[in-house]
C-alpha positions in Angstrom: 111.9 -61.5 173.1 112.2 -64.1 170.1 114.6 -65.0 168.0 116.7 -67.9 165.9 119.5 -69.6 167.1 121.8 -71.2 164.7 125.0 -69.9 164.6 127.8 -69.6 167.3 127.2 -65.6 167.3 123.5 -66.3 168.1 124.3 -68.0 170.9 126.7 -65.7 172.8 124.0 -62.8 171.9 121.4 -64.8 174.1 123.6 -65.5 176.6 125.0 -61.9 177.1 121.1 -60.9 176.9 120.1 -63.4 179.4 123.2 -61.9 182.0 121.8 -58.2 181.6 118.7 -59.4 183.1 117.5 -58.1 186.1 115.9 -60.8 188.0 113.6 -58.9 190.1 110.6 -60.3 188.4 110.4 -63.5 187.4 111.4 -64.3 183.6 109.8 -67.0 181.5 112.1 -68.8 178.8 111.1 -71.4 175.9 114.1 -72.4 174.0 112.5 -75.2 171.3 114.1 -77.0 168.4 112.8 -75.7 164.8 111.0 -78.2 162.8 110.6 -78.1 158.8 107.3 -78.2 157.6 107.7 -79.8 154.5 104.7 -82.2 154.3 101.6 -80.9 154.6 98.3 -83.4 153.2 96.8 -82.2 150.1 93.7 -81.4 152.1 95.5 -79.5 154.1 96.7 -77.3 152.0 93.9 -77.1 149.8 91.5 -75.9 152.9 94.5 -73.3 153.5 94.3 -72.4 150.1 90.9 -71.4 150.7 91.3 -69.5 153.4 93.6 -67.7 152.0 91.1 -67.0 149.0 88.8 -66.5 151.2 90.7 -63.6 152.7 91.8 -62.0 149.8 88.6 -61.9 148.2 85.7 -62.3 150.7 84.5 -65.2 149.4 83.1 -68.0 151.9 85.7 -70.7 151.7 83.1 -73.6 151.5 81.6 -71.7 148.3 85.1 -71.1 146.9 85.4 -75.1 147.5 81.9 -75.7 145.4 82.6 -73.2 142.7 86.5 -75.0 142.2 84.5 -78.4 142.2 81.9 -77.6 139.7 84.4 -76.1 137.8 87.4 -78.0 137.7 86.2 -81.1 138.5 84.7 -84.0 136.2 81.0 -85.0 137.6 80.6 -88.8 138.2 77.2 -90.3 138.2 75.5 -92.2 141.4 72.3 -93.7 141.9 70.6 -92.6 144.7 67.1 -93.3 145.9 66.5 -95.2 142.6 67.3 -91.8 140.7 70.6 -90.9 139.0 72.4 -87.9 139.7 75.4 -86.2 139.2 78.3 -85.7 142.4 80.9 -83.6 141.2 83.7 -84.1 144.6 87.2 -84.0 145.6 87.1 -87.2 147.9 87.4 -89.8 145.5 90.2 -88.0 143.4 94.0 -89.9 143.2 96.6 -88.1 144.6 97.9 -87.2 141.3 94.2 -86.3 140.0 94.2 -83.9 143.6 97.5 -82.3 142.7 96.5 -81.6 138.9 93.3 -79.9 140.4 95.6 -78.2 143.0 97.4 -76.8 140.1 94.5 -75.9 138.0 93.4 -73.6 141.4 97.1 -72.4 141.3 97.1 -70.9 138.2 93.5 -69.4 138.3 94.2 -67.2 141.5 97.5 -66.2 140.3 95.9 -65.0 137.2 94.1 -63.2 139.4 97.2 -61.5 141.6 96.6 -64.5 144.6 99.9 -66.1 145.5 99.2 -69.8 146.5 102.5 -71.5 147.7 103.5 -74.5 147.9 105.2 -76.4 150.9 108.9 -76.3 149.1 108.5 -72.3 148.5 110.5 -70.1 150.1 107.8 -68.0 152.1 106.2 -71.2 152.8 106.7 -71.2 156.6 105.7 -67.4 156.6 102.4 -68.4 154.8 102.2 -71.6 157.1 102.1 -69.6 160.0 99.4 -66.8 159.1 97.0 -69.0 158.4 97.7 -72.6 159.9 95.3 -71.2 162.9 92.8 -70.2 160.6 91.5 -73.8 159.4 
């Protein structure tokens, strides 16, 4: 059995649960405080993001990450073995430059019936949860 504790009522309903037992067998008990997930790196939640992409549309997250890229991202230029080509990434973007490209991704998939949340939405911990394991 699982369940919240936070109010008064909560607590007497565990207690009177934990009373009925039978102790017979052995009983295992994990009581733990609940802790907000509010910060989550933009990496983070942009791999989750793409699993969650992934999932909904059976597209390989890592190609979902080079299609965003090429699309949504400006190519820089780099010299590399004495030749100049073009590296389109997401390493080298500012954290404001991530979260505009973030947004851009946001708005695509929920043109396209995906939900993405973010960490201060309300089924954040819900979407947290099913795919935090996932990464």
């Amino acid at each position: 059995m699982k369940g919240k504790l936070i109010t008064e009522t909560d607590r007497k309903g565990l207690i009177e649960y934990i009373n009925k037992l039978i102790l017979a067998k052995p009983f295992y008990w994990e009581i733990k405080r609940k802790v907000v997930r509010r910060s989550i790196s933009q990496n983070s939640l942009y791999w989750m993001w793409l699993t969650c992409i992934q999932e909904e549309t059976g597209n390989d997250r890592n190609d979902l990450h080079e299609y965003f890229k090429n699309t949504y991202i400006n190519p820089t230029r780099a010299e590399i073995f004495n030749e100049i080509v073009r590296i389109q990434s997401t390493k080298n973007l500012t954290t404001t430059q991530f979260k505009e490209y973030l947004d851009v991704i946001q708005v695509k998939m929920s043109q396209e019936g995906i939900i993405l949340p973010n960490p201060d939405d309300l089924i954040w911990d819900s979407f947290y949860d099913h795919y935090k394991d996932r990464l």
